[in-house]
Structure formats: C-alpha cells, structure tokens
C-alpha positions in Angstrom: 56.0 -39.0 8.4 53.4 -38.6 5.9 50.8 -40.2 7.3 51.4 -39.4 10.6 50.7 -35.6 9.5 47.8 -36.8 7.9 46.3 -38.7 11.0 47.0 -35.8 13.2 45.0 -33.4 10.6 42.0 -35.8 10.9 42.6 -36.0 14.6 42.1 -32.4 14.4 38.9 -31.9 12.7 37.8 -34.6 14.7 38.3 -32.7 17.7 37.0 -29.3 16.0 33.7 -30.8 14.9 33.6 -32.2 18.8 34.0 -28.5 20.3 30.9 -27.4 17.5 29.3 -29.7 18.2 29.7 -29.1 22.1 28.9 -25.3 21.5 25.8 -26.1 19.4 24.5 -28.7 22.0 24.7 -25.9 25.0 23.4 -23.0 23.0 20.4 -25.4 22.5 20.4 -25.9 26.1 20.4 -22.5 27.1 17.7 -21.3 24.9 15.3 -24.4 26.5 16.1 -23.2 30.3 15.4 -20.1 29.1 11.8 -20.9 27.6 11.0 -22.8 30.6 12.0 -20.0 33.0 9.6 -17.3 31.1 7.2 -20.3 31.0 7.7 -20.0 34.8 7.5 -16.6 35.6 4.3 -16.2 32.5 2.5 -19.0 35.1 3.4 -16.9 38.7 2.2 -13.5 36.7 -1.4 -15.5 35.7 -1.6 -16.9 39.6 -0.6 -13.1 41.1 -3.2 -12.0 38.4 -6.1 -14.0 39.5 -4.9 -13.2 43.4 -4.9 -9.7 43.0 -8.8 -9.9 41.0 -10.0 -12.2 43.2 -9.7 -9.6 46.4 
C-alpha cells in the first residue's frame, strides 16, 4: 500500500508539472500572436501613412 501511495504522489507531480508547463507554453504563445498582431497593425498604420502623404 506503501508504494502504491508513493507512485500515485509522483503520478501527481507529474501531472502538475504537465499543467505548468501547459500554462507556460500558451502564455508564451499568446504574448507572440500578440507581437505579431501590433507588428501588423504598426505595418497598415505606415502604408495608410504614406497613402494619406502621398495625396
């Protein structure tokens, strides 16, 4: 009984470092989508910019 407690426990932080690890992984994520969209919208404000000089 023993060791089956102790498996499951190890189990466990198995599994917890998996979720962290899973939360790290789509913070990460979001914060790259997020640079490429203002990296987007920072290249339709230059083009509108030069558009709106250009007339």
């Amino acid at each position: 009984m023993k060791t089956a407690s102790i498996e499951l426990q190890k189990l466990r932080t198995m599994a917890e470092d998996s979720l962290n690890k899973t939360a790290e992984l789509q913070q990460v994520l979001a914060q790259i989508e997020a640079n490429l969209s203002l990296a987007e919208c920072q290249k339709v404000k230059e083009k509108t910019n030069q558009n709106l000089n250009s007339n």
